[in-house]
N, C-alpha and C positions, 0 to 999 in steps of 0.2 A: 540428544538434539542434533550434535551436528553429525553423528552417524543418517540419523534420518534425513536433512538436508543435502548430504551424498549421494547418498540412495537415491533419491529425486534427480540429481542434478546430473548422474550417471543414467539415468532412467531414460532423458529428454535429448540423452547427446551434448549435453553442456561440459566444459571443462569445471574441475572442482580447482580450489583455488593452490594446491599441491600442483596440481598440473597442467594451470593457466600458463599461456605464455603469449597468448594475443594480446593486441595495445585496444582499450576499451571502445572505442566508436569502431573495434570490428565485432564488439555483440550482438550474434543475431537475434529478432525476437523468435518466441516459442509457437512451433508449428500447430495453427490451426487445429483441433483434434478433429474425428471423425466421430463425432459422439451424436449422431443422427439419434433421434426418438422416434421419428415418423419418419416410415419410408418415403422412398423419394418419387413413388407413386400416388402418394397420399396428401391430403391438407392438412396442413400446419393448422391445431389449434386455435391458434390466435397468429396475427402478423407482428412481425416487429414492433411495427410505428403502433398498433395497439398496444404490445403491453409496455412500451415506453409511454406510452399516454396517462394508463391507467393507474402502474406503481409510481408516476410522478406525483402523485396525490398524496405517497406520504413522504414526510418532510422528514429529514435525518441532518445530522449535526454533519461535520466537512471536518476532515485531519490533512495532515501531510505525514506520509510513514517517511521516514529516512533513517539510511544505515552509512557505518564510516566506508571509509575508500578500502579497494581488496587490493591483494599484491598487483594488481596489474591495471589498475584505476589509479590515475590522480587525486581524485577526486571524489566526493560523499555524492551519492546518490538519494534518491526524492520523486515521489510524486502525489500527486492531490487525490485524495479516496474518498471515498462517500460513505463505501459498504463497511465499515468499522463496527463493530459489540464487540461487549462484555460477551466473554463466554460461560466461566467459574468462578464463584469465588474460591474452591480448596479443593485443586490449587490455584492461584490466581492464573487466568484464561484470557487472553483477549482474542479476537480475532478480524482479520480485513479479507477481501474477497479482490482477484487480481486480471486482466485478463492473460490470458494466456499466450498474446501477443504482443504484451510490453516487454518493451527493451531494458526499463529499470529493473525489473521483477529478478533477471537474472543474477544482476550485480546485488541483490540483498539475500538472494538464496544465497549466495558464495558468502557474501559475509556472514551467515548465520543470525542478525541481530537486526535489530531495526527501534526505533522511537515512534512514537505514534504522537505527535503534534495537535492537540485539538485547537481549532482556530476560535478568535474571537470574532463579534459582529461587525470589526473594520476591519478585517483580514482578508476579504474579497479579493483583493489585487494579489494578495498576497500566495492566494488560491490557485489563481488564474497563472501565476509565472508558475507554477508547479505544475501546472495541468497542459504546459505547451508537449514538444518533442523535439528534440534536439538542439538545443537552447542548453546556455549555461543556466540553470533553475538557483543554481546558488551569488548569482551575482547581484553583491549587494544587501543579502540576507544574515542579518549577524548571529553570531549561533555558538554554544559551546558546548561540549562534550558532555554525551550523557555520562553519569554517574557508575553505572557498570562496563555496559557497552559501548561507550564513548560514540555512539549515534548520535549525529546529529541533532540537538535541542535546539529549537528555534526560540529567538528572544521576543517577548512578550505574549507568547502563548497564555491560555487562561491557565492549559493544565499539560501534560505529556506522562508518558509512560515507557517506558526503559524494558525492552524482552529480548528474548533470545527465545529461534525458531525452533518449537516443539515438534509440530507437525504441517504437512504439506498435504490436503486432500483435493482430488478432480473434482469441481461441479459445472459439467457443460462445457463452455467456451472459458470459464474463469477457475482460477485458482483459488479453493480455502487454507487461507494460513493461518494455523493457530499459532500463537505466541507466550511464551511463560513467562510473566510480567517481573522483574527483579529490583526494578526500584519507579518511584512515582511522583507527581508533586502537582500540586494547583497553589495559583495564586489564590483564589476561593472569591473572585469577583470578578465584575463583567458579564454580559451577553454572551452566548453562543452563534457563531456563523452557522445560520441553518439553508438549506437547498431545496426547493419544494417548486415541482413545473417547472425545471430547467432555470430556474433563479433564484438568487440567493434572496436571503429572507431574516429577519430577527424577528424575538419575543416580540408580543404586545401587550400592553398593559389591559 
C-alpha cells in the first residue's frame, strides 16, 4: 500500500512525506491531465452542463474522507465527496473518486490512510464547511481518532470507515482511490444525507 502510494506521488512530481519539507499551504493542486478523448478538431459528445444535468438525476449518499496531519501539515485534512462505493467484499474494498485538482487529495496520498464519514440527513452544513477551499474545514468540528489509522472520525456520523490506500487509478480529470477498509462502525440509525440535482435531499416515507 504505501509502496503504491509512492509510486504515485513520485509519478505526479509530489514530495513523499520522507522528503516533504514544504509548510502545507505551499501544496500545489495536481496538474490538469491531457487525457483528451476527442480530438480537439472534433465535437464533444455531449457538453459539460449536459452531462451535469443528466447524472444529477441519480441521487447518492455524501461522506467526508479525512486523513490525520503528515510530517509537514499541522493539521487533518478533509473534504466532502459524493463519488463513494463499496468496491469488495474479500477483501474489504472501498473506493471515492477525486479531482485531480484538489489540493486536499495530495495531503491523504502522503498520509497513506483516510476515514470515510458517511453523513446523516442534518449534516448538510456540515457538508458544505467540507466542501469550501481554503478554510479551516475542521474548525469547530469534534472528532477523534480513528481506530487504526487515527484519521479523522467525525462525531455523530451515522457510520464511517477506517482504510489505508491500496491503490491509486487515472479516470479523466479525476482520481480512483481504492481503499483497504481495516476497521468500521455505524450507529445503525438515522437518515442518510442524500444529493440529487445539486441539492441535498432525505428519505421519504
Amino acid at each position: 500500500m504505501a509502496a503504491t502510494v509512492v509510486r504515485y506521488l513520485r509519478s505526479v512530481g509530489s514530495p513523499t512525506s520522507a522528503s516533504a519539507q514544504r509548510e502545507p499551504e505551499s501544496v500545489d493542486a495536481l496538474p490538469r491531465p491531457d487525457l483528451r478523448a476527442v480530438g480537439e478538431d472534433e465535437r464533444a459528445p455531449v457538453s459539460p452542463a449536459e452531462f451535469r444535468a443528466v447524472l444529477g438525476n441519480f441521487a447518492s449518499g455524501v461522506t467526508v474522507i479525512t486523513a490525520p496531519p503528515g510530517e509537514v501539515e499541522e493539521g487533518p485534512a478533509g473534504f466532502a465527496c459524493q463519488s463513494f462505493a463499496s468496491l469488495s467484499l474479500d477483501p474489504p474494498l472501498v473506493t471515492f473518486m477525486v479531482a485531480r485538482t484538489s489540493t486536499t487529495w495530495p495531503r491523504i496520498a502522503r498520509a497513506g490512510v483516510f476515514c470515510v464519514n458517511i453523513l446523516g440527513a442534518e449534516q448538510g452544513e456540515l457538508c458544505r464547511s467540507f466542501a469550501v477551499s481554503g478554510a479551516d474545514k475542521f474548525a469547530g468540528v469534534t472528532h477523534t481518532p480513528a481506530p487504526v489509522t487515527g484519521s479523522p472520525q467525525l462525531d455523530a456520523v451515522p457510520a464511517w470507515i477506517d482504510c489505508r490506500i491500496q491503490a491509486v487509478h487515472t479516470g479523466g480529470d479525476h482520481l480512483i482511490v481504492v481503499g483497504r477498509v481495516v476497521a468500521m462502525g455505524a450507529a445503525g440509525e438515522g437518515e442518510p444525507l442524500l444529493f440529487h440535482k445539486g441539492r441535498f435531499g432525505r428519505l421519504a416515507d
